[in-house]
C-alpha positions as CSV (number, residue, x, y, z in Angstrom):
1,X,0.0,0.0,0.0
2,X,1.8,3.5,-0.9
3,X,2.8,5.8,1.7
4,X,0.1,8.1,3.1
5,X,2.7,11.3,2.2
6,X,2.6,10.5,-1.3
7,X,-1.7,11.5,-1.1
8,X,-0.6,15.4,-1.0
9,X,2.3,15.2,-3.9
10,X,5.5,16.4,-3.3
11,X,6.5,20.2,-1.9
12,X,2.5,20.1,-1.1
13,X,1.5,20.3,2.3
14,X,-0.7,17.7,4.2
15,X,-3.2,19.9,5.3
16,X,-3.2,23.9,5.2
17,X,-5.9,26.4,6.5
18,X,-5.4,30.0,5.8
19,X,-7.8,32.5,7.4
20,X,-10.7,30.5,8.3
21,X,-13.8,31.1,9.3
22,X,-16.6,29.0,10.8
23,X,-19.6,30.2,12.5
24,X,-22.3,27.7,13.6
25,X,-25.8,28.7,12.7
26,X,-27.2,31.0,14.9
27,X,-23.9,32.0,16.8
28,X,-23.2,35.4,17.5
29,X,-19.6,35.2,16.7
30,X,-17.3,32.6,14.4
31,X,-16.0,30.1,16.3
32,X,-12.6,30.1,14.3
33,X,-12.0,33.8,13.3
34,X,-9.5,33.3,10.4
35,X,-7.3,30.7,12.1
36,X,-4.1,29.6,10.2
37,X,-2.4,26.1,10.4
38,X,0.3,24.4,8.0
39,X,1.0,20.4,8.5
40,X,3.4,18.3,6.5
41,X,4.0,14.9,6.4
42,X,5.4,13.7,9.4
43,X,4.8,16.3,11.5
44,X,3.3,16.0,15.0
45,X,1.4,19.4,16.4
46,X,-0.7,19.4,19.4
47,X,-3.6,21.7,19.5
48,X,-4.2,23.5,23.1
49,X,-6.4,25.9,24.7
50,X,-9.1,26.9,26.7
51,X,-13.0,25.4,26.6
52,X,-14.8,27.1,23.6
53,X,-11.8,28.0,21.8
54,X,-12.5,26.3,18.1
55,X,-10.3,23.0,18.9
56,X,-12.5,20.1,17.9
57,X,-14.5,22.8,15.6
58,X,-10.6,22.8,13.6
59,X,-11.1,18.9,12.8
60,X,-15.0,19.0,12.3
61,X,-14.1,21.8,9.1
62,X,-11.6,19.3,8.0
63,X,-13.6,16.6,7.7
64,X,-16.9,18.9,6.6
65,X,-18.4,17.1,9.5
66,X,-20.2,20.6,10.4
67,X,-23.7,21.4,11.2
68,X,-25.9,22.1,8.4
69,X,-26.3,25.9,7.7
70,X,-23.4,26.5,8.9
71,X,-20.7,29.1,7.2
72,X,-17.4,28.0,6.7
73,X,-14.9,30.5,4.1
74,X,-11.3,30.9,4.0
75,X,-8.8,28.8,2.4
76,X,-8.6,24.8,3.2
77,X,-7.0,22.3,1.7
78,X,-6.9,18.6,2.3
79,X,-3.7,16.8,1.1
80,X,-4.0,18.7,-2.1
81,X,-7.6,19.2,-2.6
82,X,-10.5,21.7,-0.6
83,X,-12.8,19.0,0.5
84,X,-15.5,21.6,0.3
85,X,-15.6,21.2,-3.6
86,X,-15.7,17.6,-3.9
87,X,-19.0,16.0,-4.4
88,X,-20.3,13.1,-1.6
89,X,-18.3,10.5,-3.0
90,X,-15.3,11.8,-3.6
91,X,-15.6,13.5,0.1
92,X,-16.1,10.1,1.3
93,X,-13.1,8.4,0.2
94,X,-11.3,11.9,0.6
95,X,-12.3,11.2,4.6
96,X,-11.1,7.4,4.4
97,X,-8.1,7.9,2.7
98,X,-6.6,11.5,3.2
99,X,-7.2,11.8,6.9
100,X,-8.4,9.0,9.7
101,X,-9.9,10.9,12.8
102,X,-9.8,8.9,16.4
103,X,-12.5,10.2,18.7
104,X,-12.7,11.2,22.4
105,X,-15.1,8.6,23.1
106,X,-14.8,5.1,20.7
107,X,-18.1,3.9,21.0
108,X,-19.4,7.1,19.0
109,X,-17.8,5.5,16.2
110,X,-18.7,1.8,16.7
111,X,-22.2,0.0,15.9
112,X,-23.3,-2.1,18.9
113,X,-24.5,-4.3,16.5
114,X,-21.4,-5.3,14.2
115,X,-18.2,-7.2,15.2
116,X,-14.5,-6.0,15.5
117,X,-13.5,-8.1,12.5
118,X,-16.9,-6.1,10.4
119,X,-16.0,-2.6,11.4
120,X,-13.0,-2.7,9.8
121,X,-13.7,-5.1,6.9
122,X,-16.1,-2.8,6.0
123,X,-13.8,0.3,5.9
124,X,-11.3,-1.6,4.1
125,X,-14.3,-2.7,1.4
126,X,-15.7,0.6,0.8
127,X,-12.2,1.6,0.1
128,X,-10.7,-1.1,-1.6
129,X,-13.5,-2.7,-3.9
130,X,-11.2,-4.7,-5.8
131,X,-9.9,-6.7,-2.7
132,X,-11.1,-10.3,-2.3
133,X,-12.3,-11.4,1.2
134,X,-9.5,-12.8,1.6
135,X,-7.3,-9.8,1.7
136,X,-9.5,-7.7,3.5
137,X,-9.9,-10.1,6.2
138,X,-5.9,-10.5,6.5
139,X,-5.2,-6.7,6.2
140,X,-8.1,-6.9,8.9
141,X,-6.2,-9.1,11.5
142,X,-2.6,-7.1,10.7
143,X,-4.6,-4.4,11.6
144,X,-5.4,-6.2,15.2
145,X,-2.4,-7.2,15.9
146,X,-0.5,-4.2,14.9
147,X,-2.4,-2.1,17.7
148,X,-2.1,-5.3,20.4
149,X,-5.5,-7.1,19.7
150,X,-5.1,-10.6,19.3
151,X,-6.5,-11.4,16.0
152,X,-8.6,-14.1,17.7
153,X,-11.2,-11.4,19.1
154,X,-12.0,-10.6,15.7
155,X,-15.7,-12.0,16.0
156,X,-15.9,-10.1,19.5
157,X,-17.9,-6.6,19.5
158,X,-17.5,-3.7,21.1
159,X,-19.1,-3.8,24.4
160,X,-16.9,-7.1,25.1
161,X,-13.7,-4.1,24.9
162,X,-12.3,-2.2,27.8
163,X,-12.1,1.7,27.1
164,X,-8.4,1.3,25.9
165,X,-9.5,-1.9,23.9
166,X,-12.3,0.0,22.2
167,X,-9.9,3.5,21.9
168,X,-6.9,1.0,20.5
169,X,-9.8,-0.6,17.3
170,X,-10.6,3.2,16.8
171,X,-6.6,3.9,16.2
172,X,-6.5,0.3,13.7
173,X,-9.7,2.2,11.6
174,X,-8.1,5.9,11.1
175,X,-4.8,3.8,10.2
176,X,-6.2,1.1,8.0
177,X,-5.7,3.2,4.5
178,X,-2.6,4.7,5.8
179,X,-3.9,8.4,5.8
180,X,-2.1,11.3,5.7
181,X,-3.8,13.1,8.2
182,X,-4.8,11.6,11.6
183,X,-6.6,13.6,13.5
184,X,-7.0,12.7,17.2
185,X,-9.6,14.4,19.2
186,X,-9.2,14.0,23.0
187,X,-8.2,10.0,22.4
188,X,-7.4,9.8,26.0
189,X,-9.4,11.1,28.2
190,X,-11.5,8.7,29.7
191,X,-8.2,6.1,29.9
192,X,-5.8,5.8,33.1
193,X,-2.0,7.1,32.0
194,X,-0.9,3.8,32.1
195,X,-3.2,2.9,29.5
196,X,-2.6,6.1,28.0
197,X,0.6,6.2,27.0
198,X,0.6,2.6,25.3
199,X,-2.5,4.0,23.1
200,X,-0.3,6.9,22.0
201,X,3.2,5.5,21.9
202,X,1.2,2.9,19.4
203,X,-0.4,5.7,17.5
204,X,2.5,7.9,17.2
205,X,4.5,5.0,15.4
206,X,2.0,3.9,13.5
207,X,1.6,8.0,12.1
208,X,5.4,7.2,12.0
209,X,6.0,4.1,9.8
210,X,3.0,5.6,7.3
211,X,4.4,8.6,6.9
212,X,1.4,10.6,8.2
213,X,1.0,13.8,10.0
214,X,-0.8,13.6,13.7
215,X,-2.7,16.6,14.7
216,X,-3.3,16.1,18.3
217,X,-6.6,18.2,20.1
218,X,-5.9,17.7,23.9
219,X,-6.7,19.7,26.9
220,X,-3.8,18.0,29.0
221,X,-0.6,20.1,28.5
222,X,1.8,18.1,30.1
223,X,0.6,14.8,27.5
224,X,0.7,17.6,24.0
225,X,4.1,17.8,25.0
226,X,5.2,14.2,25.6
227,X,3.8,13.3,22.1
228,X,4.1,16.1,20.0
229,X,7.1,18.4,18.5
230,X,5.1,21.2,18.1
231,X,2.5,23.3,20.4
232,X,-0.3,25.6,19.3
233,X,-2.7,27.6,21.7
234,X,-5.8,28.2,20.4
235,X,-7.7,31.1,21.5
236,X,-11.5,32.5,20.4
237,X,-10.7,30.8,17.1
238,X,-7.3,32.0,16.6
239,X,-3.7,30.4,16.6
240,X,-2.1,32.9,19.0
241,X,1.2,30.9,19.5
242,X,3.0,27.6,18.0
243,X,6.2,26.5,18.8
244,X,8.2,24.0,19.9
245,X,6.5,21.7,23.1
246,X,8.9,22.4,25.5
247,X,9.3,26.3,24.8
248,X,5.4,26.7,25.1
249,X,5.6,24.9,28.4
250,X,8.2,27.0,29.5
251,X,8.2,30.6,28.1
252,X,4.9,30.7,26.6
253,X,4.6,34.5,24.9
254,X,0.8,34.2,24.8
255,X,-1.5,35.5,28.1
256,X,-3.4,32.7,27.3
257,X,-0.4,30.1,27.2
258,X,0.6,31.8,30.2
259,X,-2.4,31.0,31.7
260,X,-2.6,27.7,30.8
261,X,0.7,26.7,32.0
262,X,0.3,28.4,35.6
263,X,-3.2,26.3,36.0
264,X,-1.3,23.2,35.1
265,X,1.5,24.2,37.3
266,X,-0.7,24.8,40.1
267,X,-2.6,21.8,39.7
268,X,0.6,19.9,40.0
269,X,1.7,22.1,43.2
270,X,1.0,20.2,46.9
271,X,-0.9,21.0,49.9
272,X,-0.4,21.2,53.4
273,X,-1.7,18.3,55.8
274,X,-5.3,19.4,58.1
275,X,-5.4,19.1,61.7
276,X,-4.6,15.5,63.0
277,X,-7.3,16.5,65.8
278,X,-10.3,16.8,63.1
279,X,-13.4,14.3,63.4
280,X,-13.3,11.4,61.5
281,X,-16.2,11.0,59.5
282,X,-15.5,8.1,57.3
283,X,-14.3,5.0,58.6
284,X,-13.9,1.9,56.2
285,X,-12.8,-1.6,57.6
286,X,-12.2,-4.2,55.2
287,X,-14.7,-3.4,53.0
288,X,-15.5,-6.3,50.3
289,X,-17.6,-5.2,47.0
290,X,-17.7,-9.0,45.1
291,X,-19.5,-9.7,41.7
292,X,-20.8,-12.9,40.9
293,X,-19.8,-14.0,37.4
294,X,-21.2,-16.4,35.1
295,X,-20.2,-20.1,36.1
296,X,-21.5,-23.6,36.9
297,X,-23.5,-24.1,40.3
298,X,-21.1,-26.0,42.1
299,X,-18.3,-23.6,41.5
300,X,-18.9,-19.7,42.5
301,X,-16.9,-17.3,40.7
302,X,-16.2,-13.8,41.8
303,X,-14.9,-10.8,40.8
304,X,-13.2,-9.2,44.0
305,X,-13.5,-5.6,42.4
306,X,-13.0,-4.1,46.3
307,X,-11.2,-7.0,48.7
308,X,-10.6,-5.9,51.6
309,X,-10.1,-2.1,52.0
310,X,-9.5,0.1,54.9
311,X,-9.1,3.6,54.9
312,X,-10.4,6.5,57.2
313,X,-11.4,10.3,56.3
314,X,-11.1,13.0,58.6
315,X,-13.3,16.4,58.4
316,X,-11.3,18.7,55.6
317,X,-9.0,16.6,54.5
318,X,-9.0,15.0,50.9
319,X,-7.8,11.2,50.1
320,X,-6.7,10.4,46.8
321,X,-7.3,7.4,45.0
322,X,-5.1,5.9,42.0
323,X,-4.8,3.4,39.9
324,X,-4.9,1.5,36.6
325,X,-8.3,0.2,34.9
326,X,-10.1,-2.1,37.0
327,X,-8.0,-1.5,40.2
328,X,-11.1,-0.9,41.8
329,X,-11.8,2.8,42.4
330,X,-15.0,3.3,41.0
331,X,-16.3,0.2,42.4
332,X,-15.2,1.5,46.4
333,X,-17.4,4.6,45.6
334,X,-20.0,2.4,43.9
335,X,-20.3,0.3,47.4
336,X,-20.5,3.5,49.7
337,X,-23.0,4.9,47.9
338,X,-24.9,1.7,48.1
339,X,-24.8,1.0,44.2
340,X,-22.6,-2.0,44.0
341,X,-23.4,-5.0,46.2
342,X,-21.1,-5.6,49.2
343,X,-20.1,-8.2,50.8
344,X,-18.3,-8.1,53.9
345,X,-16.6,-5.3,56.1
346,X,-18.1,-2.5,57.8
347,X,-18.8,1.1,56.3
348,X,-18.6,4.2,59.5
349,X,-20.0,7.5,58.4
350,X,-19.7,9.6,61.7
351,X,-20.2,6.8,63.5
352,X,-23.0,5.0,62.2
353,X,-22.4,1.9,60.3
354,X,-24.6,1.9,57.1
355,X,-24.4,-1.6,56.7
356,X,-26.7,-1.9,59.6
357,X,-29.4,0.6,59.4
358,X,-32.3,0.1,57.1
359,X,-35.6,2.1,55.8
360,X,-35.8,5.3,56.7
361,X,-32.4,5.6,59.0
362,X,-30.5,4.5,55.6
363,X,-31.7,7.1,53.8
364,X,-31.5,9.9,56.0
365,X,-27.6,8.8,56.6
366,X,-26.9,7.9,53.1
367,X,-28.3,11.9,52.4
368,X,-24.4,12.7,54.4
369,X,-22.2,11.0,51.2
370,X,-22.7,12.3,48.0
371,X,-21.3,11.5,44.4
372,X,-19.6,14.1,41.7
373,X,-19.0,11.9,38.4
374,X,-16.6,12.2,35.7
375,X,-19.6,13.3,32.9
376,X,-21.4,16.0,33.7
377,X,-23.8,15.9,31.3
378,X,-24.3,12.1,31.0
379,X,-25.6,12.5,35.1
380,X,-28.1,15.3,34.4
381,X,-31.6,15.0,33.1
382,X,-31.6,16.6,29.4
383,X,-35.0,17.5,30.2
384,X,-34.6,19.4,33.9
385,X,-33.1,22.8,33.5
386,X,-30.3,23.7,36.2
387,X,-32.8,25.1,38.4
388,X,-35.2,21.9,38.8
389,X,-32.0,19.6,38.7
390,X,-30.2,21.2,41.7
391,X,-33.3,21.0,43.2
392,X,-34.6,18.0,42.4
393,X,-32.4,15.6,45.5
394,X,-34.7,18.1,48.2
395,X,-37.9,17.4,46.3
396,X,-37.2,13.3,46.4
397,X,-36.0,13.5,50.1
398,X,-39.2,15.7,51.0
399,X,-36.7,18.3,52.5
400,X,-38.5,21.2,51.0
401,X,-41.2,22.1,49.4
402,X,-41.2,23.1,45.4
403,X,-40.9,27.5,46.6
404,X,-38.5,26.2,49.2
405,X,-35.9,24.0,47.1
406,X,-36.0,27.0,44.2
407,X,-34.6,29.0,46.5
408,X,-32.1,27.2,47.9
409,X,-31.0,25.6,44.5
410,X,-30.6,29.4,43.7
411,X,-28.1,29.8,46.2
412,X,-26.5,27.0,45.9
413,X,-25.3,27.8,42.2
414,X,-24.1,31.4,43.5
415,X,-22.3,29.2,46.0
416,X,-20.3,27.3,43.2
417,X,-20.1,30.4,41.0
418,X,-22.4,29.8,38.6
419,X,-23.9,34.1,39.1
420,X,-26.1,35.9,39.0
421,X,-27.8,32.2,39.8
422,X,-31.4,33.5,37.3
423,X,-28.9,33.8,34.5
424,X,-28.1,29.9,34.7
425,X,-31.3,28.0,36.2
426,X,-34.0,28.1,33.4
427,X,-30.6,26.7,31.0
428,X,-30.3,23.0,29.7
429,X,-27.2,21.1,30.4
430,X,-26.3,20.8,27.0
431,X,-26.4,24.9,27.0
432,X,-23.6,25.5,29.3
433,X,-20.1,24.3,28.8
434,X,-18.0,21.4,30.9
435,X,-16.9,23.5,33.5
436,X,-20.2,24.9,34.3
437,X,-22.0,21.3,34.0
438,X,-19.6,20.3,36.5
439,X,-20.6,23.4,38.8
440,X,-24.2,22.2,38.3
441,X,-23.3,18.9,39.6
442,X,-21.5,19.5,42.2
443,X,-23.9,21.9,43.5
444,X,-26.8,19.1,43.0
445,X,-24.5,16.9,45.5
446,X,-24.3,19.6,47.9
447,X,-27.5,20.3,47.8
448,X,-28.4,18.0,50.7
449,X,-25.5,19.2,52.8
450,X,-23.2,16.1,52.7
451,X,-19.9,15.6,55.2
452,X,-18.2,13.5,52.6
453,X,-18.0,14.0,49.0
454,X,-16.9,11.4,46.7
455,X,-15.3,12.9,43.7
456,X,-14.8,10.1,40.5
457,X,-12.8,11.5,37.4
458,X,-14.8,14.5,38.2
459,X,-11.9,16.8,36.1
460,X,-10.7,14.4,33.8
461,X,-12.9,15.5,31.5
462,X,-11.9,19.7,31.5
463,X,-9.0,21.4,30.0
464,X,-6.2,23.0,31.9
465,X,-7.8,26.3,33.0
466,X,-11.1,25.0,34.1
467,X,-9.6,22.3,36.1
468,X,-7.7,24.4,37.7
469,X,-11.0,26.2,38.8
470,X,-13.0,23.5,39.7
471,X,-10.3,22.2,41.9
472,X,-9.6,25.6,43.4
473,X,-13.6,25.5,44.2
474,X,-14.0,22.3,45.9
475,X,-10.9,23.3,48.2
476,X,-13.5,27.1,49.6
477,X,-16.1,24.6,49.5
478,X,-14.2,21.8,51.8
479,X,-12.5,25.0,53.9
480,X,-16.3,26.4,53.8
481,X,-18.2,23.3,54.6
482,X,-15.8,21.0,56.6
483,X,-16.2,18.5,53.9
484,X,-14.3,15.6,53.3
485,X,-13.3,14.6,50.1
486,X,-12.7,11.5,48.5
487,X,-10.9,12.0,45.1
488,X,-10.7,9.1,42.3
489,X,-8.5,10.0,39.4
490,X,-6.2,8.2,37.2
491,X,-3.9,11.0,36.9
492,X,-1.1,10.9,40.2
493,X,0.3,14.6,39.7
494,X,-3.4,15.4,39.9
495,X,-4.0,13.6,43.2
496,X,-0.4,15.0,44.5
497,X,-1.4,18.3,44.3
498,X,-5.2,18.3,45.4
499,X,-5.0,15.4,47.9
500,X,-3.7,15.4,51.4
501,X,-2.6,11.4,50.7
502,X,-3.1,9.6,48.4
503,X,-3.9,5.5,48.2
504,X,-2.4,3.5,45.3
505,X,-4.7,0.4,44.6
506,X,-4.4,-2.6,42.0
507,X,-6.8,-5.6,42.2
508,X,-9.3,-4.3,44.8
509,X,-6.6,-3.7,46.8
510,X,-4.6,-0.5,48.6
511,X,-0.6,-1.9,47.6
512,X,0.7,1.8,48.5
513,X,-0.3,5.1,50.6
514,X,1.1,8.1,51.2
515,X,1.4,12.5,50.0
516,X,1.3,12.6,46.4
517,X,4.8,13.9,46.2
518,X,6.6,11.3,47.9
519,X,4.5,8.4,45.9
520,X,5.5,10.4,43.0
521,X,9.7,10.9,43.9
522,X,9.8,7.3,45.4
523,X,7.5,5.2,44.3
524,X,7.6,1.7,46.2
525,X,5.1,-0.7,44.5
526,X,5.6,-1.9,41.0
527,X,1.9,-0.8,39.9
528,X,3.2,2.6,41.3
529,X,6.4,2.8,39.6
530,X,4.0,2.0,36.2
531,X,2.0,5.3,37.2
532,X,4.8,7.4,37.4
533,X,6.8,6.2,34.5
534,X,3.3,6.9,32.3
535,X,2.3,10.2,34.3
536,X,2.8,13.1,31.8
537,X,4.7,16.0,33.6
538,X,5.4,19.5,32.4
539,X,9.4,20.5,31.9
540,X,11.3,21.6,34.4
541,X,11.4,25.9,34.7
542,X,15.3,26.4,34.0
């Protein structure tokens, strides 16, 4: 198969935009405001920037992937050709062949109902008509293998993946027709780092060996620059700096590199230990979360997803919790909010043990531990507006009556900064933007006035800047509150700076404990060592 360069002819770059403009229908402003971007083959650039600021709008006007009715002028050409003037055919195999685009989340790409093995027999068809079965099923099983899937799960479909399974298929579909463009939107932001950096150390030499440029969209500083030459920052639509990675991590020229940077800095900074003489609220002993799994009745099988954890939480003070995949972090918040079956140890929440109250006392103690998850929008009703969804927890509990929880979901968005609170609580989700879905839901689990707050993935999902501010605004609200938090991420320079300590588990397990900063410098267990290795960090300030 020939090289992917040799799509855009020689001395022609691989993709070039010059002064574009897109503006979505009815938008008040254009969302890129005549941005300008040169690629050639080979080359690696990272796109950064803040929430809103045209990076994923960039490879929807590539691809021509954008809304109906909406404008998009300004020069853009596609290894060679403006994919504006081709007709639906020729656009079609332009997107196959020219450029292959890996998604934030795989599954929008997948059909539920169609195997590995047809996903990408079916790309390689509609691409290659003059292939027998036969060759597309073997270019089909290279393709497995090449990304680490044994060729044996060909039949298998997509929900029988993990996350990095599913995100490591997406990377064998942009590469099948060795393109010379990939465009990678986000590709890792629902994975651990571990997992992480094997899906990108297997894209970038893939992109390598093919010859093909890799335009990388990420939020995560610290990763653009581990993966990528070059750094552009993106702001309202315009490329206000681009240069090379670890100049733009270290002297960026732009205020809003600048401010970019500091928030990651910051996020990586560490904090100072509460008082040893503060209540302890939560008090896990041995706590068992098992899953029965499919097997004959004489021989129970389990998953031990939580086997045996112990861990207390004092008021104000933030525990970290890290991990790879399936370590079991999720499932320990799962089990204290009462959503994953447990089966054995004892669960203290100021004193109480929940495992032995029932009816009415569970509910009114279970009102004390509340959940922030990693999607926003995936935990809000569509339907509600932000008004009737902060409210909404008071009305199910009978805390307050309909004039009664409006008024305190009001002031509960001021409290999380979402003001002048009228401006935001007749808005859907879908009309506000990631950090401000995450405001809402954090003021929904606050609503009921908690003492522990259980925090899964609940930044992973938000770029640099807005992290930064969510984090900043769960540490008033702890100080304010007396809360304590329990913080689930797969990101250890995260935990180190937000979280007092931090617990490293693998296989249900806690292997390793201690502040972020000495886990990070010294790591003791091999799962630990595996984090750090993978954990993206900015350069060093000369």
């Amino acid at each position: 198969m020939a090289a992917a360069a040799s799509l855009s002819g020689p001395g022609i770059p691989v993709l070039r935009i010059d002064g574009l403009m897109v503006r979505y229908p009815g938008a008040e402003r254009p969302t890129l405001d005549g941005l300008d971007l040169q690629l050639a083959a080979g080359d690696r650039l990272a796109l950064v920037g803040p929430s809103g600021c045209g990076k994923s709008t960039v490879a929807r006007a590539v691809l021509q992937l954008l809304p109906p009715g909406s404008a998009c002028s300004g020069g853009l050409e596609l290894a060679g050709q403006d994919p504006r003037r081709l007709d639906r055919g020729a656009l079609r195999r332009l997107r196959g062949e020219a450029v292959g685009l890996v998604f934030q989340d795989p599954m929008t790409r997948l059909n539920p109902l169609m195997t590995i093995g047809e996903h990408l027999g079916d790309t390689l068809a509609a691409h290659r008509p003059a292939w027998k079965r036969r060759q597309v099923h073997q270019r089909a099983e290279e393709l497995l293998a090449r990304v680490g899937i044994d060729p044996a799960r060909y039949g298998s479909y997509p929900h029988e993946f993990s996350g990095g399974m599913r995100q490591r298929l997406a990377i064998a579909l942009a590469m099948a027709l060795n393109p010379a463009l990939v465009i990678a939107d986000e590709p890792t932001t629902s994975l651990d780092v571990a997992v992480t950096v094997q899906v990108m150390a297997e894209l970038r030499e893939l992109c390598d060996e093919a010859g093909s440029a890799l335009l990388l969209i990420s939020h995560d500083l610290a990763m653009a620059g581990r993966w990528c030459e070059r750094i552009g920052v993106l702001d309202a639509g315009r490329l206000v700096e681009e240069g090379p990675a670890n100049q733009v991590l270290t002297t960026p020229h732009s205020a809003v590199g600048r401010r970019l940077v500091q928030a990651a800095r910051e996020r990586e900074g560490s904090r100072s230990q509460p008082s040893p003489c503060s209540p302890l609220l939560l008090d896990i002993d041995n706590l068992r979360s098992w899953h029965s799994l499919p097997s004959p009745p004489w021989r129970q099988r389990w998953l031990k997803a939580v086997d045996g954890i112990s861990l207390q939480l004092h008021e104000g003070e933030t525990v970290g919790l890290v991990g790879a995949s399936g370590c079991g972090k999720s499932s320990l918040c799962r089990a204290l909010m009462g959503l994953a079956p447990v089966r054995g140890g004892a669960v203290r929440l100021e004193g109480q043990d929940l495992r032995q109250l029932r009816g009415q006392q569970l509910a009114r103690a279970r009102r004390r531990i509340q959940m922030v998850f990693q999607d926003p929008l995936a935990c809000l009703n569509p339907q509600m507006n932000v008004g009737e969804a902060v409210a909404d927890p008071l009305l199910i509990h009978g805390l307050a009556n309909r004039s009664q929880a409006r008024e305190q979901a009001r002031a509960q968005l001021a409290a999380v900064g979402l003001e002048p609170p009228e401006s935001f609580e007749n808005r859907l989700p879908r009309q506000l933007s990631g950090g401000q879905q995450q405001r809402v839901a954090i003021a929904r689990a606050l609503i009921l006035r908690p003492r522990v707050l259980l925090c899964d993935e609940s930044v992973s999902m938000l770029d640099a800047e807005v992290q930064a501010e969510v984090l900043a605004l769960l540490r008033h609200l702890q100080g304010q509150l007396g809360l304590g938090l329990l913080f689930v991420t797969h990101d250890l320079s995260v935990a180190s700076g937000f979280c007092h300590r931090v617990l490293v588990l693998e296989g249900g397990r806690i292997v390793e404990e201690g502040p972020g900063a000495d886990l990070l410098d010294h790591p003791r267990a091999a799962i630990t060592r595996t984090l750090v290795e993978a954990c993206p960090r900015l350069p060093t300030l000369a």
